[in-house]
C-alpha positions in Angstrom: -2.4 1.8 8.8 -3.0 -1.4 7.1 -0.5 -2.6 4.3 -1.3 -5.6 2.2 1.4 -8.1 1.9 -0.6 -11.2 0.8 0.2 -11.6 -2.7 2.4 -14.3 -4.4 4.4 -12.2 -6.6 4.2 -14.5 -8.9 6.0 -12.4 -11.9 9.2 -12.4 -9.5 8.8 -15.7 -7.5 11.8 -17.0 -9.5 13.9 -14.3 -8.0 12.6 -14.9 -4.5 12.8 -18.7 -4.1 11.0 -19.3 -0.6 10.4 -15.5 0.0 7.5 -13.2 0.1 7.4 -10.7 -2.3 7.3 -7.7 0.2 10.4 -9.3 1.8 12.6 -9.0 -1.1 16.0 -7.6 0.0 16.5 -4.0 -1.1 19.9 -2.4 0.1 20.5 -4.3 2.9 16.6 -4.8 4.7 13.3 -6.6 3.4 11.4 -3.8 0.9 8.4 -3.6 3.2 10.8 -2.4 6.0 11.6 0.3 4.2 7.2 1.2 3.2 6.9 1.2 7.0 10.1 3.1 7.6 9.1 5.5 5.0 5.3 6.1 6.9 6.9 6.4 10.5 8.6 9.4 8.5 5.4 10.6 7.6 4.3 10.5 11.7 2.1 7.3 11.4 3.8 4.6 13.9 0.8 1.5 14.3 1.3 -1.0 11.4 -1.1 -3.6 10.5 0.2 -6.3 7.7 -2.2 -8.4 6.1 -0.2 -11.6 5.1 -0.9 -14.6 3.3 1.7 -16.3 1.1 4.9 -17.2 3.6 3.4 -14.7 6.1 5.6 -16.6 8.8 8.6 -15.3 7.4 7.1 -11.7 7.4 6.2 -12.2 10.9 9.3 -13.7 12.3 11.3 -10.8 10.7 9.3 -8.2 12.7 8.9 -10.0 15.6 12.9 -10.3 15.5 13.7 -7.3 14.0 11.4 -4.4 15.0 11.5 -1.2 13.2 12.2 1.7 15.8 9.1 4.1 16.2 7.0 1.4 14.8 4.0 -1.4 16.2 3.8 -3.8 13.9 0.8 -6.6 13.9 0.5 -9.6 11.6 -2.9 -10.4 10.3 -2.8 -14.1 8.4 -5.4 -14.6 5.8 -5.8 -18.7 6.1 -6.8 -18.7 1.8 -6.7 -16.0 -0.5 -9.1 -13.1 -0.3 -7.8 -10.8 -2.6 -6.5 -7.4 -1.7 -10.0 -5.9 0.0 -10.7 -9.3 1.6 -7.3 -9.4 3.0 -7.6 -5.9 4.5 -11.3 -7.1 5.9 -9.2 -10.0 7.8 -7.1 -7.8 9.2 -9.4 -5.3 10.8 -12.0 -7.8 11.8 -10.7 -8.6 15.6 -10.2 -4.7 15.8 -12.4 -1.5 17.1 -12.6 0.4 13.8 -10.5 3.9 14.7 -13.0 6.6 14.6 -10.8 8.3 11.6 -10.9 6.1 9.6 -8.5 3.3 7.7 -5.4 4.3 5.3 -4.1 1.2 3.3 -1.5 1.2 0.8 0.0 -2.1 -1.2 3.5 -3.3 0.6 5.2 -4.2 -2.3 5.0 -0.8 -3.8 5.7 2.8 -3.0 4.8 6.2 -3.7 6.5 8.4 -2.1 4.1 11.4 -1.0 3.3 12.0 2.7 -0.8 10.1 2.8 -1.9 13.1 5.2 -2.8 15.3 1.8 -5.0 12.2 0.8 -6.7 12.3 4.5 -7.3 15.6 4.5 -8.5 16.4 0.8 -11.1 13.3 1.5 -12.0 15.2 5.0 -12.1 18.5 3.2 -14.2 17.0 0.5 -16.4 14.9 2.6 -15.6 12.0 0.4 -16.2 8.7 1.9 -12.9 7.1 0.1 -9.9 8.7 -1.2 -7.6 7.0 -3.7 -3.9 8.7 -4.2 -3.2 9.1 -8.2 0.0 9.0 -9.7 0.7 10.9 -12.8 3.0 8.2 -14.7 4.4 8.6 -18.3 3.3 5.2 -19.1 0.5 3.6 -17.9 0.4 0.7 -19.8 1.3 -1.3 -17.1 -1.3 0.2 -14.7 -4.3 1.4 -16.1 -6.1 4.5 -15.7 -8.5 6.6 -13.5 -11.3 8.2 -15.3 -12.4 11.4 -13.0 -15.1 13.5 -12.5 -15.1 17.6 -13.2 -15.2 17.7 -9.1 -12.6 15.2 -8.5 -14.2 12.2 -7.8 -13.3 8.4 -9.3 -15.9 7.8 -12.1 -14.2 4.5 -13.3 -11.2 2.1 -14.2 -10.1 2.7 -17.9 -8.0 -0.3 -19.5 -4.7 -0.4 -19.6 -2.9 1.7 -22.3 0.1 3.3 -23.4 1.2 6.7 -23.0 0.8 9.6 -19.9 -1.9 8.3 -17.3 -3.3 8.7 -14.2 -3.0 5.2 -12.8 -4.0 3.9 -8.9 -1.5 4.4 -6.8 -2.2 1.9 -4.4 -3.0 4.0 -1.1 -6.5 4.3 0.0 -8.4 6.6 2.7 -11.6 4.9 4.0 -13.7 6.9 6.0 -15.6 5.9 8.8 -18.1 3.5 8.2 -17.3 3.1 5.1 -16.3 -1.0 5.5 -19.7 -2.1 5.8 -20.6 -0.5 2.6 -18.1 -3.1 0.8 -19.7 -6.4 -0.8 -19.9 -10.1 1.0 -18.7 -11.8 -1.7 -14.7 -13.4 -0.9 -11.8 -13.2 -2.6 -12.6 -9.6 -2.8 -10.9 -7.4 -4.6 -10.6 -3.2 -4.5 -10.3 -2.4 -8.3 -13.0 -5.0 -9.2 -15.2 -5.2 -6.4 -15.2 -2.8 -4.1 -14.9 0.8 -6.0 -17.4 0.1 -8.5 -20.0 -1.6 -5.5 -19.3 1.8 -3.8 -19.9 3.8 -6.9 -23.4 2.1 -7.4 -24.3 2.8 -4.0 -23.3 6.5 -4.2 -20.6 7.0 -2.3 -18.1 9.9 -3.5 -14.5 8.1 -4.2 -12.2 11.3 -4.8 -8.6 10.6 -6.2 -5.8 13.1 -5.1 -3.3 13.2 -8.3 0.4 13.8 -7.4 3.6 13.8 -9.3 6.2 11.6 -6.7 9.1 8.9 -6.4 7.3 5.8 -7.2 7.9 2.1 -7.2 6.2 -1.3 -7.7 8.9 -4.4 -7.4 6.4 -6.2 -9.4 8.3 -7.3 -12.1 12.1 -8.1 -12.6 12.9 -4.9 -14.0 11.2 -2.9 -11.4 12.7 -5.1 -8.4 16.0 -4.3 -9.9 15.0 -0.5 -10.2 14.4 -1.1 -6.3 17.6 -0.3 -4.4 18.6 2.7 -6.9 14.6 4.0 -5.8 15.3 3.7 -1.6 18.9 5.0 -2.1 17.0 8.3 -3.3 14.5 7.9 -0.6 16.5 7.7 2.2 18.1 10.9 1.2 14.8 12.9 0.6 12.8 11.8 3.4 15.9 11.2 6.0 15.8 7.5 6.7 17.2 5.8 9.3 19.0 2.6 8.9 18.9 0.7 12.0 21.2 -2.2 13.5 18.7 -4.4 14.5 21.1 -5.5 17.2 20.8 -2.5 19.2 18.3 -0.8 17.6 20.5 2.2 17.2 20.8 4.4 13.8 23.8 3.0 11.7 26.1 4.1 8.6 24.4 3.6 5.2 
């Protein structure tokens, strides 16, 4: 799984002086720990983190601090490439798993196992799956516009009111990387999708109704540790002491 921690967060950068977005503390460990924590819960344990911005720090935590049940490798994008060029630096050195990739953002969470987005794409035979979250305001967001059979058909503007917005976790199936364009930075909303779309691929979008959080914004990073008390609950989270690796007290 690859997670994309490359950004610069810039809306919150003045409430993370010298810290990567992803690495913003939420209840006692970095907010990406708890993504990955949250996927080894879902059975996936080989973690691939696209970095950028301060990707030292992000490294030197995992390095130092590794998350039980989880392989964690740090992928350092030298100058932006946006969020599909970053994933593309990642996977480059790497045999492409015969599966398939699953990406999701690392400075956001939706918290619905990604297996019902592998299979409905397997099921479906669609080449890409995007996971969409039923919000009631997706202002913020934007919208997906989809198809009678469940495919993506476009990007709709951002408005208020209930939407369907992009949850931020992706199934690419097999092959499926060499379809995306040459051009760098490289984005998946702007580039990538509609490239696809033109080409014929089928995107499908799995909607779901779950926990969700993007630390975004200094009202959502403050929504954060409220959000992973919740989540620790529901999906059983561990919380480790890194000294001995050994579950500890909440």
């Amino acid at each position: 799984m690859v997670l994309l921690a490359g950004g610069f967060g810039t809306r919150v950068a003045h409430l993370l002086p010298n810290i990567p977005k992803p690495m913003a503390d939420v209840a006692g460990h970095p907010f990406v720990e708890w993504v990955i924590k949250y996927y080894v819960s879902c059975g996936i344990g080989e973690f691939i983190l696209s970095t950028g911005y301060l990707s030292e720090t992000i490294e030197h935590h995992f390095a130092s601090k590794p998350v039980p049940s989880a392989h964690v490798l740090c992928r350092k994008e030298t100058t932006p490439l946006g969020t599909a060029g970053g994933f593309l630096n990642a996977i480059e050195a790497l045999p492409e798993p015969r599966n398939g990739w699953l990406v999701a953002n690392a400075d956001s969470l939706v918290a619905e196992n990604p297996n019902s987005l592998i299979d409905s794409a397997r099921s479906n035979n669609w080449s890409v799956a995007i996971l969409g979250l039923e919000v009631p305001d997706a202002s913020r967001f934007g919208s997906l516009k989809i198809a009678a059979d469940g495919t993506l058909k476009a990007f709709a503007e951002k408005r208020p009111g209930t939407g369907l917005i992009n949850g931020g976790v992706y199934w690419f199936g097999p092959g499926c990387c060499c379809n995306f364009p040459a051009n760098k930075p490289l984005s998946f909303e702007v580039d990538v999708f509609p490239h696809l779309l033109s080409k014929g691929l089928r995107i499908g979008v799995v909607p779901v109704s779950a926990p969700f959080i993007d630390i975004g914004t200094p009202s959502s990073l403050a929504e954060a540790e409220s959000f992973v008390t919740k989540l620790k609950k529901k999906a059983n989270l561990p919380i480790y002491n890194h000294d001995n690796k050994s579950p500890a007290t909440a």
